[in-house]
N, C-alpha and C positions, 0 to 999 in steps of 0.2 A: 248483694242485697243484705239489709240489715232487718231481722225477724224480733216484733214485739215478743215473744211468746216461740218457747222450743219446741210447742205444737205444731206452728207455722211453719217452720223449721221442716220440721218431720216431713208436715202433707207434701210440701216443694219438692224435698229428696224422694221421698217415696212416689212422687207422678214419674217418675225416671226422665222420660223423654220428652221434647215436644217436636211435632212436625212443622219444621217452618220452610216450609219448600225453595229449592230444592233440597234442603239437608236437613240433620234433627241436632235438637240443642240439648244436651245434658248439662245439668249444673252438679258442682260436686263441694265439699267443706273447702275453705280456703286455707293453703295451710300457710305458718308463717315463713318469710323471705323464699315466697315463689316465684321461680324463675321463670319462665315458657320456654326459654331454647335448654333449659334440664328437664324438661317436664316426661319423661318415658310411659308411655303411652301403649298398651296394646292391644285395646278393646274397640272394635268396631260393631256398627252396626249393618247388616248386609241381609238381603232378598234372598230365604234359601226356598230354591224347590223342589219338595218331595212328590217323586215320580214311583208308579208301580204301585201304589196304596188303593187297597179296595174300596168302593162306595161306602160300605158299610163303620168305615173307620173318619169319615168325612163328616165330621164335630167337631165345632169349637176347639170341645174342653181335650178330646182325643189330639186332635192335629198339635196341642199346644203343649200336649205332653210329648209326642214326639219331635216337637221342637225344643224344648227340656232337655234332651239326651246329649244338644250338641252346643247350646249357652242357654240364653235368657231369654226366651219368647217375648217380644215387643208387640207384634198386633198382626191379624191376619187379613189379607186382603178380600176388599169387598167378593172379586171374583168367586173367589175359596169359598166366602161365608154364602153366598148365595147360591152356590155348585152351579155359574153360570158357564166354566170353564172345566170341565172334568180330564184332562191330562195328567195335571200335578195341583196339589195344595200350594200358597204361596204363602210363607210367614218371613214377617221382620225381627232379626235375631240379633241377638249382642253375642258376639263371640270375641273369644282371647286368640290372634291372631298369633303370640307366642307359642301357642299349643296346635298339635298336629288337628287338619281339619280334616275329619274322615268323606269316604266318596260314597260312602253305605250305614246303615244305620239298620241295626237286630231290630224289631219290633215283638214284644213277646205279649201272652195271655195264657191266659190257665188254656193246659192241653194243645198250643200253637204258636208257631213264630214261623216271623219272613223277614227279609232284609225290603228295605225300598229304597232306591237309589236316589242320591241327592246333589243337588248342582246350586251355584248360588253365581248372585249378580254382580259382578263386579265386585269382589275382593280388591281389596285396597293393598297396594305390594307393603310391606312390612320387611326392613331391616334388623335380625335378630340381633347386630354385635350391638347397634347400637340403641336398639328399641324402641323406632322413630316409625310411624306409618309415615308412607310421603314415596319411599324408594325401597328399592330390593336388595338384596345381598349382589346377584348379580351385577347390577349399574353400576353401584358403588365399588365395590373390589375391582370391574374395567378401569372406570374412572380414575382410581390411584396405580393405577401398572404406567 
């Protein structure tokens, strides 16, 4: 896209996401002589659900800071926002797939803390040697023996 104005610019980067079903589109700056098979990549977007979380902490702005702790809070599902489903919160997260993905998350407040466990939808396998979402460490090391 070519932007009259680096205003324009901005709003575009700044919407982050969009949801074009099934999958979300991110645009990013182009940089010069991009390749796509160099392109190292390790930021996904993935359904995480936090389980074990009191009624009382089931907001918005709450659930979104606790989805803060582990990437980028993307959007919460209708379910969540309407507490028509009370098991687990359900938010859309960008995480770094490079980085260890924890199975628990501290929760703290003045005078209290609890952990609430957390599980997430289909993580996409991530190859660390070479930085590629698509496949695993495992597959590929079989592969080459």
């Amino acid at each position: 896209f070519e932007f009259q104005h680096s205003k324009d610019l901005g709003t575009v980067l700044a919407a982050g996401s969009w949801n074009l079903e099934p999958g979300l589109l991110r645009l990013s700056l182009w940089k010069l002589d991009f390749n796509p098979r160099n392109f190292k990549n390790s930021l996904a977007h993935v359904w995480l659900w936090i389980y074990e979380l009191p009624q009382e902490y089931w907001c918005s702005r709450i659930i979104l800071a606790i989805a803060s702790g582990l990437g980028i809070p993307i959007a919460i599902d209708q379910a969540t926002v309407q507490r028509s489903y009370g098991h687990f919160a359900r938010v859309l997260v960008e995480v770094n797939l490079a980085e260890a993905i924890p199975d628990h998350l501290l929760v703290e407040r003045e005078g209290f803390a609890f952990y609430v466990t957390l599980d997430f939808d289909r993580i996409p396998a991530y190859y660390s040697l070479c930085q590629c979402i698509g496949h695993d460490n495992f597959l590929v090391t079989f592969k080459n023996l």
